[in-house]
C-alpha positions as YAML, in Angstrom:
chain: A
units: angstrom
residues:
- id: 1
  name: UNK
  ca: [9.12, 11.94, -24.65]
- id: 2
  name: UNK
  ca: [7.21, 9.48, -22.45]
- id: 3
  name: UNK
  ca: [6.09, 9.91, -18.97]
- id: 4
  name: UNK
  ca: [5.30, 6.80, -17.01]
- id: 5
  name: UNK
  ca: [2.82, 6.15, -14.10]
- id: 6
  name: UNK
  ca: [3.36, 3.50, -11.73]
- id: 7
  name: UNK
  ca: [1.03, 2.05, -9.85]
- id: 8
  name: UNK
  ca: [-0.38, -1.15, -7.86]
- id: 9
  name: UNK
  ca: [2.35, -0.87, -4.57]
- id: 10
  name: UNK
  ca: [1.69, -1.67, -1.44]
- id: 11
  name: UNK
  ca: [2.03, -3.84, 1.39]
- id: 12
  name: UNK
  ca: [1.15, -7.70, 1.19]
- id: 13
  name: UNK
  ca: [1.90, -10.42, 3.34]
- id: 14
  name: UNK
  ca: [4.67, -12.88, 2.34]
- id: 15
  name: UNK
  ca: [2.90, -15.54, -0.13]
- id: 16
  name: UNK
  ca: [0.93, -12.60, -1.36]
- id: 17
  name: UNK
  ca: [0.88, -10.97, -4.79]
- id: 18
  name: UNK
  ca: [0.16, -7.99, -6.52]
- id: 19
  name: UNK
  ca: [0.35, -6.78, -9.88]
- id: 20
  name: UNK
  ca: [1.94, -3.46, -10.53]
- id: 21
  name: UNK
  ca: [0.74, -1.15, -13.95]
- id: 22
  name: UNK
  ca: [2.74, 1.22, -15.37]
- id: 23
  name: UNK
  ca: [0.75, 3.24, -18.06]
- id: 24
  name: UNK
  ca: [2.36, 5.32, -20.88]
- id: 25
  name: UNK
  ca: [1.59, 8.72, -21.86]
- id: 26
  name: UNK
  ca: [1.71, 7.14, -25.67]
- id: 27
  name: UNK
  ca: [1.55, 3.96, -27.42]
- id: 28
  name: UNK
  ca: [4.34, 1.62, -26.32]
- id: 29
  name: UNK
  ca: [3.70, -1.17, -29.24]
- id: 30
  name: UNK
  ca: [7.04, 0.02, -31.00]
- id: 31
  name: UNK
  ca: [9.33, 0.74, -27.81]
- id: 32
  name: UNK
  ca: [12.03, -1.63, -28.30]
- id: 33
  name: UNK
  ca: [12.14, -2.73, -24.21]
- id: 34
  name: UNK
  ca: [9.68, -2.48, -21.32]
- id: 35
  name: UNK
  ca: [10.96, -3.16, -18.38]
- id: 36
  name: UNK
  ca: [10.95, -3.41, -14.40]
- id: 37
  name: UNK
  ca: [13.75, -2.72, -12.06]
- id: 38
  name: UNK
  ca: [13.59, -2.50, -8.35]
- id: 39
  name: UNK
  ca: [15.84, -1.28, -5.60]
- id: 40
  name: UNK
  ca: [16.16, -2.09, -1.85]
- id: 41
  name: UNK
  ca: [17.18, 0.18, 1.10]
- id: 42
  name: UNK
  ca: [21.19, -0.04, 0.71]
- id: 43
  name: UNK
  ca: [20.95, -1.57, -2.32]
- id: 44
  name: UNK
  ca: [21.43, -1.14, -5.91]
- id: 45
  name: UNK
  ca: [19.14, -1.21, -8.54]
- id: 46
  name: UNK
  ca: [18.03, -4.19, -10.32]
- id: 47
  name: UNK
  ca: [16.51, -5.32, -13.29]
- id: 48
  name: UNK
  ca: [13.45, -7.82, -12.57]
- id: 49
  name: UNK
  ca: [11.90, -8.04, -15.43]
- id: 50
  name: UNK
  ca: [12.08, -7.09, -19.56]
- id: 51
  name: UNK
  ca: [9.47, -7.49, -22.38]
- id: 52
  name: UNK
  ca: [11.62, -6.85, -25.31]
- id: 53
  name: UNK
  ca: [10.69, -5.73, -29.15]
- id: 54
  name: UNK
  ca: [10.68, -9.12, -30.24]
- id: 55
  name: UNK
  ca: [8.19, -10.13, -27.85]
- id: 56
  name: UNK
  ca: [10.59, -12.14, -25.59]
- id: 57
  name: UNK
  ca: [10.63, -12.06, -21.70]
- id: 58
  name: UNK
  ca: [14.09, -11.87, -19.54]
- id: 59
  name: UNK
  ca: [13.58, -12.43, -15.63]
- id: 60
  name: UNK
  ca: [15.94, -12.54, -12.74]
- id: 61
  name: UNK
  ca: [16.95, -15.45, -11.34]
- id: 62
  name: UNK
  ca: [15.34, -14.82, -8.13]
- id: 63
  name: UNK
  ca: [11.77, -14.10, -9.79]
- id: 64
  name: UNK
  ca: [11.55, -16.51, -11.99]
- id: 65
  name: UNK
  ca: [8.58, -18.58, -11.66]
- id: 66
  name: UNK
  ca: [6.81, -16.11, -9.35]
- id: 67
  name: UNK
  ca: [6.95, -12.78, -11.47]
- id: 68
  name: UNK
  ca: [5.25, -12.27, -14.69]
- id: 69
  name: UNK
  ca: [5.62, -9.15, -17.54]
- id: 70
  name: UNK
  ca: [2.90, -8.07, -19.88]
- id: 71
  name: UNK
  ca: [1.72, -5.77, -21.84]
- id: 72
  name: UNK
  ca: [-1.23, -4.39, -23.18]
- id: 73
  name: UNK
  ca: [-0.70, -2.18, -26.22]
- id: 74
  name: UNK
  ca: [-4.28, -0.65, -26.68]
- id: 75
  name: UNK
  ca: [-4.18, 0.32, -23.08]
- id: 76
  name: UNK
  ca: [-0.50, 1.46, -23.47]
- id: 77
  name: UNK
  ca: [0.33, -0.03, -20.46]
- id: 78
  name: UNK
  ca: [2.25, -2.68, -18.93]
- id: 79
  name: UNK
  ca: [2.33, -4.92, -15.88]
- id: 80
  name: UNK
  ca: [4.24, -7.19, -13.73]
- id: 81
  name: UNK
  ca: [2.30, -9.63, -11.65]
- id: 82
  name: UNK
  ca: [3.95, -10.78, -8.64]
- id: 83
  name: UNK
  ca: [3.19, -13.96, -6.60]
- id: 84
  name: UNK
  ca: [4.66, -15.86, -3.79]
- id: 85
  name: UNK
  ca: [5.95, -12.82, -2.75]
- id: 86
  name: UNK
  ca: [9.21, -12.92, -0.32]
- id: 87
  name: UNK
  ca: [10.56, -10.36, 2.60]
- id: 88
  name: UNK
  ca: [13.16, -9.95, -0.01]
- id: 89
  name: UNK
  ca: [10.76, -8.88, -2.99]
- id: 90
  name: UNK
  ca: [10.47, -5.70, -0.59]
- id: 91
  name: UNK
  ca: [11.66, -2.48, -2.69]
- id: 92
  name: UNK
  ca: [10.38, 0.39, -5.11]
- id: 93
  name: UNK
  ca: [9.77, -1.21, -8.31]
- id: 94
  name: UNK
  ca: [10.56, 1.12, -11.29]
- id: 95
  name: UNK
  ca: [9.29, 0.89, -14.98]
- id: 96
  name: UNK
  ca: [11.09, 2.07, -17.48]
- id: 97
  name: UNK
  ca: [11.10, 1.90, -21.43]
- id: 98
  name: UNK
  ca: [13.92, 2.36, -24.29]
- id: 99
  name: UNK
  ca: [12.75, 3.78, -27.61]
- id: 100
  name: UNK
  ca: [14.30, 2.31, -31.27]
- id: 101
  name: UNK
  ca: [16.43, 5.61, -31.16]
- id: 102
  name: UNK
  ca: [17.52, 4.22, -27.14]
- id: 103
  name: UNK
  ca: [15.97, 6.84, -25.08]
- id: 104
  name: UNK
  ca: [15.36, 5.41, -21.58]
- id: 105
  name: UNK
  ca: [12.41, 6.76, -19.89]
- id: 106
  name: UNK
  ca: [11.64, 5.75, -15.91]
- id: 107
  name: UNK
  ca: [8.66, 6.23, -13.87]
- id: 108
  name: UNK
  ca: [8.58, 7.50, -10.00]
- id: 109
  name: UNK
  ca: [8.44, 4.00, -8.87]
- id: 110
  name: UNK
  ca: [6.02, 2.50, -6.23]
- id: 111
  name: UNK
  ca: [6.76, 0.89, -2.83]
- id: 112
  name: UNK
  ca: [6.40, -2.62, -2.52]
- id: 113
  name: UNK
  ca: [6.78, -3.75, 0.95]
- id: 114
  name: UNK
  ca: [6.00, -7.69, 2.06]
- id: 115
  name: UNK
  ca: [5.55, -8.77, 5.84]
- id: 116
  name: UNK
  ca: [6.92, -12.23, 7.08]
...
């Protein structure tokens, strides 16, 4: 079992960033994927960003260049820093993590909202 805490929402003008956490109720060095999803009013959800087992990074076409996935394993959290942020970036971002045995685990998500 792993609860996960968002945090780091809020509202930013467009250009802006902010850096979302999500922290782990226990260490997340040997989950097999971190990740960020997001999901817009009407919209479905979708993936942003992954930090995967073998250490390699996956974005979305729209947020590539901008967003940024890390981790920091003694903290057992991770993070997605967000810059040049867009109208569109607007959502509640969701972390989730898969364990080796593919358990999916997904936090309460935090609101995101960017002015024009």
């Amino acid at each position: 079992q792993v609860q996960l805490v968002e945090s780091g929402g809020g509202l930013v003008e467009a250009g802006g960033s902010l850096r979302l956490s999500c922290a782990a109720s226990r260490s997340i060095f040997n989950l097999n994927i971190l990740g960020w999803y997001r999901q817009a009013p009407g919209k479905q959800r979708e993936l942003v960003a992954t930090f995967t087992g073998d250490g390699s990074m996956n974005y979305a076409d729209s947020v590539k260049g901008r967003f940024t996935i890390s981790r920091d394993s003694v903290k057992n959290t991770f993070y997605l820093q967000m810059n040049s942020l867009k109208p569109e970036d607007a959502a509640v971002y969701y972390c989730t993590v898969t364990s080796k045995l593919g358990l999916v685990y997904w936090g309460q998500g935090t609101q995101v909202t960017v002015s024009s």
